[in-house]
Structure formats: structure tokens, C-alpha cells
N, C-alpha and C positions, 0 to 999 in steps of 0.2 A: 719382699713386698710388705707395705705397713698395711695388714688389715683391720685393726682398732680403728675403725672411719670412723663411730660414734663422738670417738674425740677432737674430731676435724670441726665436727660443726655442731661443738657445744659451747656457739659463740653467743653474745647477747643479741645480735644483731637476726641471727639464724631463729633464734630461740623464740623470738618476738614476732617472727614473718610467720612463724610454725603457726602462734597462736593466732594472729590475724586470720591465716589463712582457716585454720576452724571455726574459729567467729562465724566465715562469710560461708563456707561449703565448700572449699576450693580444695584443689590437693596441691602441695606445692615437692618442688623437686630442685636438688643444687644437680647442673648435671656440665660437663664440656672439660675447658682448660682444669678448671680446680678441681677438681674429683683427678684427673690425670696427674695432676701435679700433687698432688697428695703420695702416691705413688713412687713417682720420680723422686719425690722428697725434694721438690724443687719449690722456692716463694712464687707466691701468689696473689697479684693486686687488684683483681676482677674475681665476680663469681657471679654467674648467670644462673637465674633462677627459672626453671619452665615452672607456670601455672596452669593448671587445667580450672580455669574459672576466669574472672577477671583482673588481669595483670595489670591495669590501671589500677584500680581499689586498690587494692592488696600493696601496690609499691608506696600510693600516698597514706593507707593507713601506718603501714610500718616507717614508714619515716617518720608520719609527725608522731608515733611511740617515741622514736627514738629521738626525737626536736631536731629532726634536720630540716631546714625550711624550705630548703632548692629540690624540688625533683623537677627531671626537666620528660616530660612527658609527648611520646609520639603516637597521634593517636591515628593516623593511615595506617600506622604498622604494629597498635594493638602492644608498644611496646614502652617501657619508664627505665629511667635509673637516677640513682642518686651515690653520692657518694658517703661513709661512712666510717670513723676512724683509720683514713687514709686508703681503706677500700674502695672500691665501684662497685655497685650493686644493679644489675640490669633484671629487671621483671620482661620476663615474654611469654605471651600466652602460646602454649602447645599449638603445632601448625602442622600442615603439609603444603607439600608445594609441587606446583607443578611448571615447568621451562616450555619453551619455545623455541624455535632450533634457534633463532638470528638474536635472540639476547640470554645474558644469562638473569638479570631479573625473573623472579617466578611470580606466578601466580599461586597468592598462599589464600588457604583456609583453613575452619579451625579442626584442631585435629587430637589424637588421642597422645600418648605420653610415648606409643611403640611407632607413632606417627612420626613425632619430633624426633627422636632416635633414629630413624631408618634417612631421615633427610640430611643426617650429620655427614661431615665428610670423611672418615675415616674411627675404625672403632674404639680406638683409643678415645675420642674425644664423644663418645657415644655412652661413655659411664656415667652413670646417677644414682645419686646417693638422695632416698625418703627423707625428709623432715616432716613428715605428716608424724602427728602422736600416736599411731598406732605402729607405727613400726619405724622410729625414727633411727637416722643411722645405716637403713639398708641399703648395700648395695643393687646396682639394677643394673645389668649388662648382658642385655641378649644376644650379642654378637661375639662372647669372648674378646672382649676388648681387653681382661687384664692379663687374660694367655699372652694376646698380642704383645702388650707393655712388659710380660716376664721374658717374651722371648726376643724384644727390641724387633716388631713387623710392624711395618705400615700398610694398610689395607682398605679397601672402603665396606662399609656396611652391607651397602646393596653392591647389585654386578657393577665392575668398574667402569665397563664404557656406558650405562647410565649414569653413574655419579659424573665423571669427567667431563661425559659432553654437554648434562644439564647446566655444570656451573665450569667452566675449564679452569678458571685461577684456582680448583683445587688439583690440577696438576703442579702449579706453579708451589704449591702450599704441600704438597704431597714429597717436594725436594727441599723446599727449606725445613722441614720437619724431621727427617732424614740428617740434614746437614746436620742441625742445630741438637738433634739428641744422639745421633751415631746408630739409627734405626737403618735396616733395610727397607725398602719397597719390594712386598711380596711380588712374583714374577709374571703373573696375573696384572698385576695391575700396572708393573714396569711397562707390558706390550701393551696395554689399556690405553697411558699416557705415548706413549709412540705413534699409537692408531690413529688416534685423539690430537695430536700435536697443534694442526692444522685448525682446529676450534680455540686455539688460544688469540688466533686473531680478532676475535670479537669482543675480547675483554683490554678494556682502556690501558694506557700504556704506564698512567699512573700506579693503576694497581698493581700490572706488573715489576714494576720499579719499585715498589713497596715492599716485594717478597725478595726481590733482587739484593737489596740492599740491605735485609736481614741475613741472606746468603752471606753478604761480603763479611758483616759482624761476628761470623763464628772464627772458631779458633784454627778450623780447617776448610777455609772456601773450596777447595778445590774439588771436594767431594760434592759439592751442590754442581760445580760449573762441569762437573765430568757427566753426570747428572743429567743436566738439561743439554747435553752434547748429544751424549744418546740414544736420549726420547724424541732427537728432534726439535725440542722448544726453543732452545738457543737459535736453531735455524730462524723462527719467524719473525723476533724481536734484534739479535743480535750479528748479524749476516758476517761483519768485520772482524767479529773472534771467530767466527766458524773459518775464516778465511786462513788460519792461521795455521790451521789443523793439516799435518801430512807433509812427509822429504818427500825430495824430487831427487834426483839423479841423474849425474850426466856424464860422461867419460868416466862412471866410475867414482862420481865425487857428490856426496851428498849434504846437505845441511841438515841443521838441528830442527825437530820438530816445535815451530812457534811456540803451538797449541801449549803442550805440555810444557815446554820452558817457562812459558808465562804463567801456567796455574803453581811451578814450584817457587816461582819467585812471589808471586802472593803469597804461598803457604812460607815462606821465607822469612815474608815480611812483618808478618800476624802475630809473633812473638814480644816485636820489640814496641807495636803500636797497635794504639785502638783508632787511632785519626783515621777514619774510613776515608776522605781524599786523597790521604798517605796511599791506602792500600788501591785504589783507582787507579793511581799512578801507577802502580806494581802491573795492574792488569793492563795499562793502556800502552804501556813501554815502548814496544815492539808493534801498537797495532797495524804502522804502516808499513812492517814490511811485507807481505805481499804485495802491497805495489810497487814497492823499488827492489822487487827480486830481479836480479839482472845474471848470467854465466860469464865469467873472461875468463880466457884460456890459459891462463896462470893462475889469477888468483881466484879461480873457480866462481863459486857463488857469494853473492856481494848485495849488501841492502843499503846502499851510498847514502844518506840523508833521510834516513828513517825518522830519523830522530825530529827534523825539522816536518818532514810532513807527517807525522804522526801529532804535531803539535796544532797542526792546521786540521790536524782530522777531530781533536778532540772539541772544539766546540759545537761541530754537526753532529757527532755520539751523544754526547750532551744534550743536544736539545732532541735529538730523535726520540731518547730514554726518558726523556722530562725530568731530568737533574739539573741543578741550580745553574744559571747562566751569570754568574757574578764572581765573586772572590776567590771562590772556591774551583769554580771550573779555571778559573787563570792562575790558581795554583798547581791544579793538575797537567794545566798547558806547560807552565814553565817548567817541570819536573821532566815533564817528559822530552821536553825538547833540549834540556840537561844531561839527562843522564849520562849520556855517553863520555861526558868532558872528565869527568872523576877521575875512571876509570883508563881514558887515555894517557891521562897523566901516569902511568903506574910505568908504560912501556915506551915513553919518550923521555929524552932529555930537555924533562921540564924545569923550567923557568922560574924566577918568583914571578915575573909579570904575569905566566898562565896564571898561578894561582890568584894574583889580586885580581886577573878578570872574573874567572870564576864566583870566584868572593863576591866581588861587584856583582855580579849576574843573576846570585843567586839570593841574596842578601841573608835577610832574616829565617828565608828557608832551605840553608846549609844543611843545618843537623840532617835534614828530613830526606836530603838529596843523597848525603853521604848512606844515610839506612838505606833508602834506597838502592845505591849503586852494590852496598857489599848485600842484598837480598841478590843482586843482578850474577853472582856468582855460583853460576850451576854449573854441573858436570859432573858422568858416572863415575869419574878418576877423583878419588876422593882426596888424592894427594894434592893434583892439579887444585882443586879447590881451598885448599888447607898453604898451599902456596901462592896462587891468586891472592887471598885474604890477608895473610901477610904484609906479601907486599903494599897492595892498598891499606892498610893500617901504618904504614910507614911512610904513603903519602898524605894521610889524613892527618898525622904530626906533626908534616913539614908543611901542609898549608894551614895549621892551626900556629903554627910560629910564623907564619909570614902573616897569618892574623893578627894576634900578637900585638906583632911587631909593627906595623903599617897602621893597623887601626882600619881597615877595606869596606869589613863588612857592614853593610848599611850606608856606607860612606857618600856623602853628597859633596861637590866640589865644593872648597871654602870659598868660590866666587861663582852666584848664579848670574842667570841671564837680567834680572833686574839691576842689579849691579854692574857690568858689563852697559847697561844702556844708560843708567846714568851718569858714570864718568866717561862716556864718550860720546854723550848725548843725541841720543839716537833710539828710532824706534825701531820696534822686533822686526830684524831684516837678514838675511843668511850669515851674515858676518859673526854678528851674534851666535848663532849658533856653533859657526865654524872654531868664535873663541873659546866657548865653552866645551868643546868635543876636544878641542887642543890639550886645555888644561886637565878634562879628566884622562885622556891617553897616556900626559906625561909622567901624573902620577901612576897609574895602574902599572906602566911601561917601567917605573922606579926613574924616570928622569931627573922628577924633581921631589921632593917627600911632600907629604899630603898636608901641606901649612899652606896659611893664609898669603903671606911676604915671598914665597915661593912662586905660587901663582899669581900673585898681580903680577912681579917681576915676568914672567912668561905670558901674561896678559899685553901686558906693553908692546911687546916685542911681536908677539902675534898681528896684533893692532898695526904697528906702524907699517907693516908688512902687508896688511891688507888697505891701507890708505887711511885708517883713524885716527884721529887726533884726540889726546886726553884734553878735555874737558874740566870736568871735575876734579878736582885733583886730592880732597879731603876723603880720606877713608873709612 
């Protein structure tokens, strides 16, 4: 651990608030993420400043030192910041606070420096480093917070089911923390958060989706999502992965546990991509199979059309979570209601037409299906996967040559429905569509190659077969 702090914040900007703050009488303190991250030896683009004086003052005198002209000033909450050579700088006057069981907004006043500390949420982020000129540089950590950071614990300050029930989202924050730096949750505060589970109902579902979604960003989600499986918190927010969790057996014949299948195809997935709706997909794959778990007496247990209603389930996850309801969620939909096709092809005698549907189906987001499908390759038989893989790599070849070679992906028939209506002169009527479903089947099917003079010729012929007469006859 790096303790030369003095050099952490013998910045101009630091150096400048020091002196304001003795101008005015104040005592100023850097204390939270940046004092930790000093530490970790991790970047840092915030530093929050506790004052014991007036945090207004003190944020506009230092700024206009330093000719910044924006501070955007809150003054209900006694709180400023401005930004400054690509940093944030937030003034807050020293507080305490007190909660109420039905919100987690507190009631704050003003308070001493051991005040602000003790209301932090765990002690890692309870370190503060003096910038006062009499003893600039020191460290201030009354709760062992850098024991904590040597010995990678997460903890809170005060007793735990005080911190967790006054503010719950720091249970939410007590696992992305965990996730994000490879810490434990001391055992204490693991049952705290369990106790506690039940009080994350009162915190909006935005914020929870805001920790959630840091979760997915680490380079190992599945330690947050084992996590909040645990404690219970997945239970109140996300009922449909909990669903997943646990074999069933029957004559002796059991399936794969959802749960776990799905957190290794995340952690599967997390290597090749940072596209967080890539990794959604990973987690949403499978979410409907608990509802199409079915037993047949042959082929045991069976989840027939998961795939399709897992795609119907994803826009109600979606808005339950309050995650985007636009491009994104209908990329997640398509993937999930894909994946299965890939991967079928490995163990049928496929076709090039499956592959030009595919292609068609999937367009532009190929690449992301294929990651996806070989993430979909789990099993304790390491072989079995190392031969799975394979093989799918040798249909990922032969549908990138029937790519190639066809031209599919992306592919819009050389004759739309505009065209269709004006050489047969005719307004948008089934027929129309029926030409156009014709011509794009023939191609995918390899009927006819994917040209223009290919498909009028099979436009014609569809046509006079359903009773239309060319019209127009200039192409």
C-alpha cells in the first residue's frame, strides 16, 4: 500500500482550496472514493471535499483562484462542484444524518468531521486525507479502513443493520464493490444484507439498475449475481433469474441448473465483449425456461420454445428493470430468440438455405449471436466442450462461405413492395405482400440467386398466378 499521501494531493487545485479554506476558518478534508483509490492505485476523476465551515464559500472562492467560471451550486443541500482540469470537484459541508424507516432520504445536519465518517457506507470509503496547513497530507481513518483495503474486506463503519436499513441501496453497492474490486463482505455484514434484503424495496428501481449494471461491466458478473442470490436481494427485484436456480429430478433424470449455467455463460461471454446488451443476452438466454420445463418419458426433461418465449419475456424484464425500451432491448429480444439456431445447426444436416435464413434473421448482428452461441457452450466434461466448440467453428465457416458467397446478410429483396405496386398497379393489398415473401423465400431457399432479373422473372409468374396483370412494364 502507497503511503507517501502527501503526494497525492500536492495538486494546484488542492493546494489553492487549502489556502481559501484558511483565509475563511474552515478546515477542509479530501475524504471517500479518492483517498481509496490512491490505495488501490486505481484513476480517479472525482474528489469530494468535506468542509467544516462553509462549503459554498470555499467551492466559489476556489474556483474563481483557479478561473473556472461554472460552479453549479446546491444550496438545500449545503453542497457545490465544479469541474477542473478534467476533474470534479464537490464541496460538502460535514453532516449527519438521520433516516426514517419508509425512505431512505435522511434528515441531515451540520455535523463534525467523525460525524461525516461514521455516516459513510462502508470503511474503505471512510479515509481522509487533511489539507489543512497544519498537518497537510494526513491520513484520518478511524475505523481501520486501510487494514480493510490491505486485507481486501468490505464492512460498514457503524453496526451493519444500521447502515443497510437506513440507506438499503448500500446493500446494492456493498456487492458491486465486492464484484468490481475482488473484496469480500465481511460475514457480519453478509447476514446484515440478508436480514435487510426486504428494505431494498423502498429504493427506486432506477437506482437499483444503476448498481446492477455496474455489476454486468466487471470482468466477472457472476460473483455480484451469486451475491445478491444469497443475500436474498435478487429475490425482490429480479424473481425470473431466481426462477432458474435448482434441478428437479424425475425417474432418476435430472437437468442442468439454470441458474448457474447462465452466470458461466456471462462469465463466458465477458472476455470477448464489453457491449453490455451483448452480455444481457448471455444472462437472459434461458430466462424462459422455467416456464416451458415439461418431463416426457423418453426424452426426459425438455424446455420446447424457450427461446421464443424468453423473447417475449424480455421486453416486460426490460421495462420492470427500467432498461431502455428501444434498439437495444430489441436487440437483446432478437438474440435471445436466436440463439438456439447456431448451434442446431452443428447436429443437423444443415442446409445452405438454414444458413441464408439465419443470416437473414440475424443481419448485422451475426458476429454477436455467433459469441454468443460458443459463450452457450458449458459442461463439467471439458472434452465435450473442447468438441462442441469445434464443431461449431466449422459451422461458423461454412455459414460465413455461404455468406460469402450469396451476399444474405443484411440483404433486402432486389424488388420491394413499392415496386411490386407500381408495375402492377395496385395499392398495398395481401398480394403484394404475398409477392414479396415469395421472392425473398426463393432466394434464402437458393431457388433463385439474389439478382434483380431473377426476381422480376419470379415476380411475374407469382403475379399471374394470383390474377395480376403487368402494368408497368419499364424497369
Amino acid at each position: 500500500m502507497n503511503k507517501n499521501l502527501e503526494q497525492h494531493v500536492q495538486t494546484r487545485a488542492l493546494k489553492i482550496v487549502s489556502s481559501i479554506a484558511e483565509q475563511c476558518g474552515a478546515k477542509v478534508y479530501v475524504i471517500g472514493g479518492f483517498v481509496r483509490d490512491i490505495f488501490l492505485e486505481r484513476p480517479s476523476k472525482d474528489i469530494d471535499i468535506v468542509v467544516l465551515g462553509d462549503a459554498l464559500e470555499i467551492a466559489c472562492l476556489s474556483a474563481e483562484k483557479l478561473g473556472v467560471t461554472k460552479v453549479s451550486q446546491f444550496k438545500n443541500f449545503g453542497t457545490a462542484m465544479f469541474k477542473y482540469a478534467g476533474i470534479d470537484y464537490e464541496f460538502v459541508g460535514a453532516r449527519k444524518e438521520s433516516y426514517q424507516s419508509e425512505s431512505r432520504k435522511p434528515e441531515v445536519s451540520s455535523g463534525t468531521l467523525q460525524d461525516d465518517q461514521n455516516r459513510r457506507d462502508f470503511t474503505i470509503n471512510a479515509l481522509a486525507i487533511s489539507i489543512n496547513k497544519e498537518n497537510y497530507g494526513q491520513l484520518l481513518d478511524p475505523f481501520q479502513g486501510l487494514q480493510d483495503l490491505e486485507n481486501k474486506i468490505l464492512r460498514t463503519p457503524l453496526a451493519p443493520d444500521v447502515t443497510y436499513s437506513d440507506d438499503p441501496l448500500r446493500m446494492m453497492r456493498a456487492i458491486r464493490f465486492a464484484t468490481q474490486l475482488g473484496f469480500k463482505i465481511e460475514e457480519a455484514n453478509l447476514q446484515s444484507i440478508e436480514k435487510n434484503s426486504e428494505r431494498l424495496r423502498i429504493v427506486s428501481q432506477e437506482r437499483i439498475t444503476e448498481e446492477l449494471q455496474k455489476i454486468m461491466r466487471t470482468p466477472l458478473p457472476s460473483t455480484g449475481f451469486k451475491l445478491l442470490f444469497k443475500t436474498k436481494l435478487l429475490h425482490t427485484f429480479f424473481p425470473e433469474m431466481v426462477a432458474l436456480y435448482g434441478v428437479e429430478y424425475r425417474d432418476g433424470k435430472g437437468h442442468k441448473d439454470n441458474f448457474y449455467h447462465t452466470l458461466q455463460v456471462l462469465d463466458n461471454i465477458c472476455p470477448y465483449t464489453d457491449n453490455i446488451w451483448l452480455r444481457w443476452a448471455a444472462l437472459l438466454h434461458d430466462i424462459a425456461k422455467p416456464p416451458t420445463k415439461r418431463f416426457e418419458d423418453v426424452a426426459g426433461w425438455t424446455f420446447h420454445g424457450h427461446e421464443e418465449k424468453g423473447a417475449k419475456m424480455v421486453p416486460k424484464i426490460f421495462a420492470k428493470l427500467k432498461l431502455p425500451l428501444d434498439a437495444q432491448m430489441r436487440y437483446v429480444q432478437k438474440l435471445v430468440r436466436l440463439h438456439l439456431r447456431p448451434i442446431a445447426l452443428v447436429s443437423e444436416n444443415a442446409t445452405d438455405s438454414s444458413a441464408r435464413r439465419l443470416l437473414f434473421e440475424a443481419g448485422e448482428d451475426f458476429d454477436d449471436l455467433m459469441t454468443l452461441c460458443f459463450a452457450d457452450v458449458t459442461s463439467k466434461n471439458q472434452d465435450k466442450v473442447e468438441r462442441v466448440r469445434r464443431n461449431f467453428k466449422r459451422v461458423q465457416h461454412w455459414i460465413r462461405a455461404v455468406e460469402e458467397k450469396d451476399k444474405i446478410k443484411n440483404f433486402q429483396p432486389p424488388i420491394d413492395g413499392a415496386e411490386i405496386m407500381r408495375i402492377f398497379a395496385v395499392n398495398p393489398c395481401k398480394e403484394v405482400g404475398q409477392i414479396k415473401n415469395a421472392i425473398k423465400d426463393a432466394i434464402l431457399e437458393g431457388t433463385i440467386p439474389n439478382e434483380y432479373d431473377a426476381a422480376y422473372t419470379l415476380m411475374l409468374k407469382i403475379a399471374q398466378e394470383l390474377g395480376l396483370k403487368e402494368i408497368n412494364t419499364e424497369k
